[in-house]
Wavefront OBJ file of the C-alpha trace (Angstrom):
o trace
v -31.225 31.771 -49.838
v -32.397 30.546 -53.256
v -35.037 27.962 -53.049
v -37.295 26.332 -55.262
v -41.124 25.188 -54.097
v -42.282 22.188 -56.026
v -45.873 22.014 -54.901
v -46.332 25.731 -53.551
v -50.002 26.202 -54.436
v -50.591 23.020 -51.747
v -52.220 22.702 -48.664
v -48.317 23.495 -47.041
v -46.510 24.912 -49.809
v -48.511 27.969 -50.096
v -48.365 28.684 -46.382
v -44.382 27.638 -46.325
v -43.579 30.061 -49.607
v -45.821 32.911 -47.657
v -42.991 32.304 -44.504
v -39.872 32.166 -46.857
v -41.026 35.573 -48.868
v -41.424 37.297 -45.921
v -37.552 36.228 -44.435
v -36.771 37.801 -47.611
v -35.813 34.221 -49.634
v -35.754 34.124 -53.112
v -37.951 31.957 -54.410
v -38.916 29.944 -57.401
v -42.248 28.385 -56.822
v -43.445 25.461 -59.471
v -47.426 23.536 -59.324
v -49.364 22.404 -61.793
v -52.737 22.798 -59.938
v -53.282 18.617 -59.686
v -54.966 18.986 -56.164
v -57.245 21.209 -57.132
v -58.007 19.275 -60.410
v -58.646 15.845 -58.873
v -60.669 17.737 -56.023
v -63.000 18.859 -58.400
v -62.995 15.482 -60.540
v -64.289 13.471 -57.272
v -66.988 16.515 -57.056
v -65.454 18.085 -54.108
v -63.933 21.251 -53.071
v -61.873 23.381 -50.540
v -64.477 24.515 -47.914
v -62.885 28.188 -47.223
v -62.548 29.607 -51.065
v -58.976 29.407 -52.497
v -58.025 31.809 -55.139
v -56.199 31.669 -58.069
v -52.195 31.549 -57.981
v -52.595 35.276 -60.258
v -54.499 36.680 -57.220
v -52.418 34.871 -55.092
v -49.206 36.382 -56.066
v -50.202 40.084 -56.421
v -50.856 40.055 -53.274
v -47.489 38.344 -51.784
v -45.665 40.719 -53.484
v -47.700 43.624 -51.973
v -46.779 42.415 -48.553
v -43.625 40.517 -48.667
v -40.840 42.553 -51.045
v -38.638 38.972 -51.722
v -37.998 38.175 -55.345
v -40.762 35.790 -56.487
v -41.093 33.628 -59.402
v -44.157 31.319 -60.142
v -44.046 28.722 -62.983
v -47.331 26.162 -64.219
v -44.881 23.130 -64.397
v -44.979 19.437 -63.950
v -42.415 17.288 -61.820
v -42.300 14.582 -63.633
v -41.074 16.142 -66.860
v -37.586 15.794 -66.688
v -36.484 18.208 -69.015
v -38.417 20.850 -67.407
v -37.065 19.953 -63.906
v -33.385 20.263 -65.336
v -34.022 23.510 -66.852
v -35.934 25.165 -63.387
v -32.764 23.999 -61.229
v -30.008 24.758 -63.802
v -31.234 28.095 -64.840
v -32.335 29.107 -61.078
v -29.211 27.221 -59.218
v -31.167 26.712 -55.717
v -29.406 26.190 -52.579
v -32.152 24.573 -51.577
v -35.187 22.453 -52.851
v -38.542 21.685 -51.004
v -40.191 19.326 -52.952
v -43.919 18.646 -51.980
v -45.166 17.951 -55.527
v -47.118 14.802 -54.786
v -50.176 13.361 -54.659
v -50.872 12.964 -50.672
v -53.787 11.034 -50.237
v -54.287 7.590 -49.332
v -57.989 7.601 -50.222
v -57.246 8.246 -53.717
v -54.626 5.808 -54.294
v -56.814 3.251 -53.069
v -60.406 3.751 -55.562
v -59.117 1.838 -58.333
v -55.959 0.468 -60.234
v -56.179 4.012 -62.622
v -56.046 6.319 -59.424
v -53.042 3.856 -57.786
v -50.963 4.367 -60.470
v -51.687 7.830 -61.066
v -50.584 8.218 -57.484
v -47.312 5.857 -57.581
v -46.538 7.576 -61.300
v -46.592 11.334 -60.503
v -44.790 10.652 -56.546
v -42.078 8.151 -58.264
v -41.197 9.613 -61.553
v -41.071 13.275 -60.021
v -39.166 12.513 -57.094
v -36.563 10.556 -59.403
v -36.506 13.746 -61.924
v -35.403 15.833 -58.902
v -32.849 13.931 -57.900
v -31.443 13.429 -61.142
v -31.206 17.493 -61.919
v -29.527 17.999 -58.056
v -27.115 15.634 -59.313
v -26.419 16.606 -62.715
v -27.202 20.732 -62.379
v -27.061 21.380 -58.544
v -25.045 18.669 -56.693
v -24.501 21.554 -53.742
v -28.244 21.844 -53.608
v -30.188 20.585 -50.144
v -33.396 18.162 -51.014
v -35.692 18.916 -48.494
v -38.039 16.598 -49.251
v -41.605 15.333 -47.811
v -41.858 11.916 -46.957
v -44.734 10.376 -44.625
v -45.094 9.130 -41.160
v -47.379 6.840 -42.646
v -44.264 5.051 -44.266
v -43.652 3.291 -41.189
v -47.103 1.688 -40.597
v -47.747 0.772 -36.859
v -44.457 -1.287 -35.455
v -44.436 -2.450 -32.387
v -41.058 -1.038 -31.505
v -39.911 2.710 -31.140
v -40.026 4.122 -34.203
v -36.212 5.689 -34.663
v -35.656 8.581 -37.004
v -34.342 6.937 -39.999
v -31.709 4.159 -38.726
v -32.111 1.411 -35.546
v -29.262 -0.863 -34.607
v -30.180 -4.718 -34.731
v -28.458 -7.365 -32.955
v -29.956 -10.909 -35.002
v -28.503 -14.341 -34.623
v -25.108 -13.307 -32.901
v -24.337 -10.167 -35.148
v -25.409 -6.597 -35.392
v -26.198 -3.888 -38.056
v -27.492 -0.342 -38.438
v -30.489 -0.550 -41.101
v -33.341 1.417 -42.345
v -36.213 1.223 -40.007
v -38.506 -0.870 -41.184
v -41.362 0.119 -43.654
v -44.831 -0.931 -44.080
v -46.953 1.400 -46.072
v -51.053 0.632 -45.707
v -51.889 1.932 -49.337
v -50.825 2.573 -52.442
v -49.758 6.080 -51.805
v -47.356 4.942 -48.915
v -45.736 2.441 -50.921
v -45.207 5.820 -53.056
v -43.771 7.405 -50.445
v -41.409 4.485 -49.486
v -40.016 3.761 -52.997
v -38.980 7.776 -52.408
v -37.182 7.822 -49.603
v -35.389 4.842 -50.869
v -34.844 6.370 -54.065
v -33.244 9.636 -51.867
v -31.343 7.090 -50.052
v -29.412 5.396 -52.829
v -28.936 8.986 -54.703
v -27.137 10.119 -51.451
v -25.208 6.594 -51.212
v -23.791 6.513 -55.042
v -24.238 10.749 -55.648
v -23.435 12.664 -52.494
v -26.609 14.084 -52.819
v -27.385 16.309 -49.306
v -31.235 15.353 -48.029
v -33.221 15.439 -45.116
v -36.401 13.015 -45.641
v -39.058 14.649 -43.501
v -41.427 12.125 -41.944
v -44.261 14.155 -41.183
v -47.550 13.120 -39.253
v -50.991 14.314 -39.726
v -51.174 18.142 -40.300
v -54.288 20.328 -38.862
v -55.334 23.912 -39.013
v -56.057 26.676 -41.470
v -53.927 29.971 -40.744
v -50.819 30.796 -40.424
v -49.112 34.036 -39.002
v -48.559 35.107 -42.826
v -52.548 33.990 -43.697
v -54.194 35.934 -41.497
v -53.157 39.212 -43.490
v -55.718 38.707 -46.735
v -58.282 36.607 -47.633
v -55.955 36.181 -50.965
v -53.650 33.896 -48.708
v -55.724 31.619 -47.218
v -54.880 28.280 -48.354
v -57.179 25.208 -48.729
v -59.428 23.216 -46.280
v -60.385 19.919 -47.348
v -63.185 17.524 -45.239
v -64.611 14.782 -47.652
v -63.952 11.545 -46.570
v -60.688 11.194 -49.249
v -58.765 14.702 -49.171
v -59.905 15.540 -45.884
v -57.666 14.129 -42.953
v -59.122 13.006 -39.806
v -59.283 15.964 -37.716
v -60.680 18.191 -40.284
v -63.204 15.775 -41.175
v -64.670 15.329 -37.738
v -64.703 19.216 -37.580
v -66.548 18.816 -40.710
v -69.158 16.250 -39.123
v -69.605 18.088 -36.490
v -70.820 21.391 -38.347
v -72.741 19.705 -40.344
v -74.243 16.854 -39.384
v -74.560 16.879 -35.441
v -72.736 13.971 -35.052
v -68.606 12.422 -35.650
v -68.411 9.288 -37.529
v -65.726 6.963 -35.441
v -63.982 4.592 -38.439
v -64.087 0.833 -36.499
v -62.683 0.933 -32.565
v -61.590 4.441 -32.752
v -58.179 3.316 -31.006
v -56.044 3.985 -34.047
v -53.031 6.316 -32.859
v -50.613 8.622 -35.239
v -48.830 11.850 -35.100
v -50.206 15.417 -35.268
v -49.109 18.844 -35.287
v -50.279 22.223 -36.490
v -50.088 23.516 -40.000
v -47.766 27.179 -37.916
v -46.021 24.419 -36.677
v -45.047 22.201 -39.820
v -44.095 25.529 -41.349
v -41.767 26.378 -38.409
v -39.798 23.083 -39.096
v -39.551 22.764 -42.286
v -37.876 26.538 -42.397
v -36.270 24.984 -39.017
v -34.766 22.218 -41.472
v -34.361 24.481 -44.390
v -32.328 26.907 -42.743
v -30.557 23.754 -40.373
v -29.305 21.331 -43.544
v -27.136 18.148 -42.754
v -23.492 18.560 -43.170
v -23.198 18.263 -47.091
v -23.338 14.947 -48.880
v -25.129 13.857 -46.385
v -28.521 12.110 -45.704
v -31.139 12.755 -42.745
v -34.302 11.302 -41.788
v -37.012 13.585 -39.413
v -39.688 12.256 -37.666
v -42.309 15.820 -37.558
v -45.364 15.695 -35.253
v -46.268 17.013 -32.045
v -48.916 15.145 -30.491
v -49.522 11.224 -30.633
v -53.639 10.515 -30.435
v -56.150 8.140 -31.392
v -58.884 8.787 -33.130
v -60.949 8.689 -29.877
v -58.729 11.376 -28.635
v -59.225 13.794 -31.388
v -63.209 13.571 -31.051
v -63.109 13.745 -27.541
v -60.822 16.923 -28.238
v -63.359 18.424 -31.073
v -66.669 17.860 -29.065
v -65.106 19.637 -26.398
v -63.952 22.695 -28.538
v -67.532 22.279 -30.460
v -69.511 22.596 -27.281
v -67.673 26.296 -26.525
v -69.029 27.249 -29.722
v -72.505 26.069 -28.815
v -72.253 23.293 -30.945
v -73.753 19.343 -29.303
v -72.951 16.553 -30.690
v -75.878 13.840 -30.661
v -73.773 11.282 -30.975
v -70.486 9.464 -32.428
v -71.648 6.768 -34.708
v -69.257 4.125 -35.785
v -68.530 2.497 -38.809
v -66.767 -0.300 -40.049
v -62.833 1.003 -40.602
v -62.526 1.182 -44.257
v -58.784 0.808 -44.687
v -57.077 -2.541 -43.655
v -55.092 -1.369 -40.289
v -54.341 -2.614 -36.676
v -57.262 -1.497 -34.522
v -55.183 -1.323 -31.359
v -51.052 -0.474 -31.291
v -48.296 0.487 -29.915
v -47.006 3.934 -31.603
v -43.957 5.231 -30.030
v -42.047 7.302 -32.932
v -38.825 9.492 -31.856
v -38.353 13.503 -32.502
v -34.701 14.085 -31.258
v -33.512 16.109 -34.162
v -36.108 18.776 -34.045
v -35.809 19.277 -30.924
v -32.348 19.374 -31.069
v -33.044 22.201 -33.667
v -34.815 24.269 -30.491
v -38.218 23.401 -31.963
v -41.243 24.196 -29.825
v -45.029 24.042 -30.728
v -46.141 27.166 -30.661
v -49.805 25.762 -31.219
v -52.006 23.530 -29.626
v -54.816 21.547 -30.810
v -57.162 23.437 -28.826
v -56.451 26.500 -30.030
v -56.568 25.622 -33.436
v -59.891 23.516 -33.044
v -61.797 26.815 -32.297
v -60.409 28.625 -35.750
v -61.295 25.557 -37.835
v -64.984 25.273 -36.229
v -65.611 29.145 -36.671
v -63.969 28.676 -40.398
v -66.721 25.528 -41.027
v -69.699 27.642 -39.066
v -68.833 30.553 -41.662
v -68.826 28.043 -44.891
v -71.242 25.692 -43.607
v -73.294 26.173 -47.402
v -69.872 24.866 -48.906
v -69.228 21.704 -46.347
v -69.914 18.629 -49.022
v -72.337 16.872 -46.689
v -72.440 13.832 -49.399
v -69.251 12.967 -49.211
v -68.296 13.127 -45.417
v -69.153 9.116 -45.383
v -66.251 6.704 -46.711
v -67.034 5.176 -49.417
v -63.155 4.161 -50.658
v -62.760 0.697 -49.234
v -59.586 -1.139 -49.374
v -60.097 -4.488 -49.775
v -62.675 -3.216 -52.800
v -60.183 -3.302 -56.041
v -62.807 -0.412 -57.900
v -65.169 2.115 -55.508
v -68.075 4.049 -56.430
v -69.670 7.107 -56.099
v -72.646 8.185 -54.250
v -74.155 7.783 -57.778
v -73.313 4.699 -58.514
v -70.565 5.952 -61.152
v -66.898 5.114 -61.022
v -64.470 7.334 -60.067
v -62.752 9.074 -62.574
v -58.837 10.177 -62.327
v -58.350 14.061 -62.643
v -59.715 15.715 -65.488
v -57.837 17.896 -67.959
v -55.831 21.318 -66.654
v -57.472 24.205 -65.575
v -55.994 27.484 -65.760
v -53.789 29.072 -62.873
v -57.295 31.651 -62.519
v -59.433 28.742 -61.429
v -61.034 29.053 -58.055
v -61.828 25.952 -56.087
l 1 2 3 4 5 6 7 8 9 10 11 12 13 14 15 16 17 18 19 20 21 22 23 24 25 26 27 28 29 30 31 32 33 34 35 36 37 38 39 40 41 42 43 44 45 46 47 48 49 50 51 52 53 54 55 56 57 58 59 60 61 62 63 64 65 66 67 68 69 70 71 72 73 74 75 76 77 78 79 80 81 82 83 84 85 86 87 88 89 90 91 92 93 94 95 96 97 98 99 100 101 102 103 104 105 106 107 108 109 110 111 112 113 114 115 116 117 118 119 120 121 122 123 124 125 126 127 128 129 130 131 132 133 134 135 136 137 138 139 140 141 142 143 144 145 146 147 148 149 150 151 152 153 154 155 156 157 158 159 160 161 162 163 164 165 166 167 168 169 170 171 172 173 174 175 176 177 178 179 180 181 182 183 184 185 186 187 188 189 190 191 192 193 194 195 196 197 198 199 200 201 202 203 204 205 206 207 208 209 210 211 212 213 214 215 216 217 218 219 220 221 222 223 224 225 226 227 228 229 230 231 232 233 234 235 236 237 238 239 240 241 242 243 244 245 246 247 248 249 250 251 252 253 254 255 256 257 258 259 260 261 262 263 264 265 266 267 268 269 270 271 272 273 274 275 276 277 278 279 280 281 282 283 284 285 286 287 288 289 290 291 292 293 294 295 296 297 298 299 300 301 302 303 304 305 306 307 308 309 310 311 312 313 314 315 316 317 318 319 320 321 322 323 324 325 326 327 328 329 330 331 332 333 334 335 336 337 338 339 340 341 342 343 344 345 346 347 348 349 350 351 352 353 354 355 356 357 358 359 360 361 362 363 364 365 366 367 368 369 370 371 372 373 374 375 376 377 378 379 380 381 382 383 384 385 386 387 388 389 390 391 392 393 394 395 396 397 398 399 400 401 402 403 404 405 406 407 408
């Protein structure tokens, strides 16, 4: 199959183009390297080292024979995104080039629309060239179970019926995004929405929970494919940042009651569905939404869940300290979301939390020296309209390009 990666040199989209080149797929893979710029412009980094896409790519090819092609482009070029999907006529498109973090989107009205800009206008650009260059093509695209917020009703995948005043409807489950980032996300899957309404345009809008863990099947052949580890308190995600905590400072920081519940699964496992999807499309022109997670815990669960795995590693915790929640969320829910078609798909985890905890902790025992201990403490707050550093400096947005040879 011919696909193009927007967003390969990501957190997934390495680790889902290492699984594609070694079924043999032939691959166009696109970044521009903005994680790894705004990482280092809020003085962080990836805790395990991440090398350069050069490095990166000698190395596939060593091990997996597929044809692969790796451009330095932006999304939200148009003219560039026309050109990559005439020229390379994909029969399918994964397209993770976004800026994922609610964190960021939320330290000031620069790093909002930064985030609302790049996820938007590159989302639009790639429905536009399916449409105009590729209408056969399948968008497989990467929405967020964030989109829904915290509803106190099952959360369907996509559509719900509604009976209201003596009539009934199917409509769009509800959304209610919590930052700027998820109203991102939201504007996207609406924008997918109306393209397959008026275009015919063939999508599946993957609402995907919380993902955790470092190696894949594919990663564990060279250091040269490992991909990134995040744990500061805005690019790291919950799990990873307790992990972090835990390593380093002897204790996990709980954010307000600790009874906050979403959706996890494991990075092997968000791999194995999106190929799952990839390789499963809807029937052509038309549009479907999948809810992607394993697991539904609180926050409470997870540290219960990391202390344990930290303990078998000889590590004690001295204590969980809380702080006041940062973000502007329901402190106790109901969280019920629905994962028919996946399953339908014959999708089984083939990882647990457990037995990813113990890789992670080894992984953050073996970098402990590169764990950024001074900024494992929140200090984006939402109802704040501009945060600070540690320094007392404002954040800035990402600084200019790097090269693809950067390391960080």
């Amino acid at each position: 199959m011919r696909v193009i990666i927007l967003g390969a040199d990501g957190y997934i989209g390495f680790p889902l183009s290492l699984r594609l080149a070694r079924r043999g797929h032939f691959l166009l893979l696109v970044d521009n390297f903005t994680t790894r710029r705004i990482v280092r412009s809020l003085d962080s980094r990836s805790v395990v080292p991440v090398h350069g896409m050069p490095a990166r790519l000698v190395t596939m090819r060593e091990y997996f024979p597929s044809p692969i092609k790796f451009i330095v482009g932006d999304v939200t070029r148009l003219p560039l995104v026309e050109r990559w999907v005439k020229e390379f006529q994909p029969e399918c498109i994964v397209h993770l080039a976004q800026q994922p973090r609610a964190p960021y989107s939320m330290i000031g009205p620069e790093e909002a629309w930064t985030t609302i800009a790049n996820n938007v206008r590159g989302n639009l650009n790639v429905v536009y060239a399916i449409k105009r260059h590729a209408p056969h093509c399948h968008l497989l695209k990467m929405g967020s179970a964030g989109e829904y917020g915290t509803p106190n009703f099952a959360i369907e995948e996509g559509f719900m019926a509604i009976k209201y005043k003596g009539r009934s409807d199917t409509i769009p489950v509800p959304r209610a995004g919590q930052s700027f980032y998820h109203l991102s996300k939201i504007f996207d899957s609406y924008v997918v929405t109306l393209a397959n309404k008026i275009w015919n345009v063939t999508a599946t809008d993957v609402m995907q929970g919380i993902v955790y863990g470092l190696y894949t099947q594919e990663q564990k052949i060279a250091p040269e494919l490992s991909t990134r580890m995040d744990v500061d308190a805005i690019w790291g995600t919950v799990l990873h940042r307790q992990c972090a905590e835990l390593v380093a400072l002897g204790h996990i920081l709980i954010y307000g009651s600790g009874k906050m519940t979403r959706g996890f699964l494991s990075l092997e496992d968000s791999i194995t569905c999106l190929e799952l999807l990839m390789t499963n499309p809807p029937p052509e022109r038309q549009y479907r939404v999948v809810n992607q997670l394993d697991e539904v815990l609180s926050t409470l669960d997870i540290a219960d869940r990391v202390e344990e795995a930290g303990s078998n590693l000889g590590l004690q915790v001295q204590q969980r300290e809380y702080i006041p929640d940062p973000r502007v969320e329901a402190q106790r829910h109901y969280y019920n979301p629905a994962t028919a078609t996946l399953k339908a798909l014959g999708f089984t985890p083939a990882k647990t939390m457990k037995d990813e905890l113990g890789y992670l902790l080894q992984a953050l025992m073996h970098y402990r020296h590169r764990i950024p201990v001074e900024l494992l403490r929140p200090t984006v707050r939402w109802r704040r309209t501009r945060n600070l550093t540690l320094g007392g400096k404002h954040y800035g947005t990402a600084r200019e390009p790097d090269t693809a040879r950067s390391q960080s």
